[in-house]
N, C-alpha and C positions, 0 to 999 in steps of 0.2 A: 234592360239587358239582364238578362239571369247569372245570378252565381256559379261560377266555374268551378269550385272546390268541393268535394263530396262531404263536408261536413259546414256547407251553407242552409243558412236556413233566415227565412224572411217573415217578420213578425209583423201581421197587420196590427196597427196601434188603433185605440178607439179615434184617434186624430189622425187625419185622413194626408195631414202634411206633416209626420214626421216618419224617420224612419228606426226600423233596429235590425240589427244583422245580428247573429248569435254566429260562433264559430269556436270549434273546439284543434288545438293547435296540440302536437305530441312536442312538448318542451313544458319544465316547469314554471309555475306562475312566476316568479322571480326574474328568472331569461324571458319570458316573455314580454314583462313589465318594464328590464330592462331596455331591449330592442326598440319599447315607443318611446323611450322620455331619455336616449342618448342620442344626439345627431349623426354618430360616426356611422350607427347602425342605421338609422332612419334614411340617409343617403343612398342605404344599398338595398332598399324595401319601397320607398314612398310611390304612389301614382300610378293610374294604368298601367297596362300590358305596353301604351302605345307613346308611354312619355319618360322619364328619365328626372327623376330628381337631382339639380344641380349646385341647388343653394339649400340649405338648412339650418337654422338655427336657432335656439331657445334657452327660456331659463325657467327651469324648470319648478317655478315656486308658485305659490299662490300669487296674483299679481302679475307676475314674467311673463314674459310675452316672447310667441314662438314668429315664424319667416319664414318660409320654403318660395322654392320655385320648381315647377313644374316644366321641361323641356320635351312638345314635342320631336318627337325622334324623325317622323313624316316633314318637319319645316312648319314654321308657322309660329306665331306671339308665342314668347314663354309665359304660362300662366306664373302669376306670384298670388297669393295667400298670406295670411295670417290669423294672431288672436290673440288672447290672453287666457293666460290659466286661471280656472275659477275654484277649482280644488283639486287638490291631491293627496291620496292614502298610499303610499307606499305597501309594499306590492300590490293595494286592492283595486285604486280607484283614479282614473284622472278625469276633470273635467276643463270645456274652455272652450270661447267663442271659436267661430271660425267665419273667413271674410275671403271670399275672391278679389282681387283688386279688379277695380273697372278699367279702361281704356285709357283714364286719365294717370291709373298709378295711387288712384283713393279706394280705400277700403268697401265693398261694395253692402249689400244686404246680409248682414249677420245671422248665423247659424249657432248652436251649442250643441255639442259633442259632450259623450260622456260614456265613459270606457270603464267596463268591469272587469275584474282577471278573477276566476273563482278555481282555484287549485282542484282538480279532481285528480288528486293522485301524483303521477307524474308527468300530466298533461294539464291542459288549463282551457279554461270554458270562458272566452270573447265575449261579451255582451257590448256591443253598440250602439249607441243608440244617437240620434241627433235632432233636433226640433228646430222650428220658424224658417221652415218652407217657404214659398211664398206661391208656388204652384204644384202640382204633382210632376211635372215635366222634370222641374228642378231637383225635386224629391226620387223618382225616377233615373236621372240621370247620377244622380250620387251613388244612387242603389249598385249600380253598373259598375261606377269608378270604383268607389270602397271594395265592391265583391273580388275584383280584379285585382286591388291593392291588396288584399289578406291572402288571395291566391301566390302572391310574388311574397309576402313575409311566411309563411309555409315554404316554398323553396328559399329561402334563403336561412331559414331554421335549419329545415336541411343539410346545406351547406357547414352550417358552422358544426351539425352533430358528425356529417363524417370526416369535419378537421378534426375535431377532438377523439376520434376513434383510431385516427394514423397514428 
């Protein structure tokens, strides 16, 4: 599925199972940074266009370990997730596994995520990237989710610039 936000962009990697999305958001690296690594905000951004985040939570240190759920909105199993943080730079950098739970409620095939926030000004340049794919399908379909996940934190940046403007 292709990226919906006009400052999408999809970087083929020399490794044919990972992926990177670059994206540039008009909010400063700081509020940006902050929005992924608090859960109050992450609750009103996370998941497709066509799911609902209803569970969230983390700790956001090296080591800590995050938890979301995913509610489709259509009906259907709520997806749950998790991982653990493997590094973190304030404002620059976070990194940390990520796991869909299987059927059973067990952590399934492992991914790593790794999120750049690079200030240009008073906007900020997304770099994502995530690795150990296990198919293009899987790689593929993430492409899809995430693109559609950064399209809902852009409207909800939004939202919080014209609260602060009233």
């Amino acid at each position: 599925m292709p990226a919906t936000g006009k400052n999408a962009a999809n970087t083929a990697s020399a490794n044919a199972l990972e992926l990177t999305i670059t994206r540039t958001f008009n909010a400063p690296r700081e509020l940006v940074y902050k929005l992924f690594t608090e859960p109050e905000h992450i609750m009103r951004w996370m998941g497709p266009r066509d799911f609902e985040a209803r569970s969230f939570t983390q700790d956001a240190r090296v080591g800590g370990k995050w938890r979301g759920m995913l509610h489709p909105l259509a009906g259907g199993r709520d997806l749950w997730q998790g991982g653990t943080f493997l590094e973190i730079v304030p404002p620059s950098h976070v990194s940390y596994t990520f796991a869909w739970d299987n059927e059973n409620g067990r952590p399934g095939e492992e991914t790593i995520v790794t999120l750049d926030f690079e200030a240009q000004g008073n906007k900020t340049k997304l770099t994502f990237h995530q690795t150990g794919f296990t198919s293009e399908g899987e790689r593929d379909g993430h492409y899809g989710g995430w693109s559609e996940t950064f399209d809902k934190l852009e409207e909800y940046l939004t939202t919080i610039r014209d609260r602060a403007q009233r």
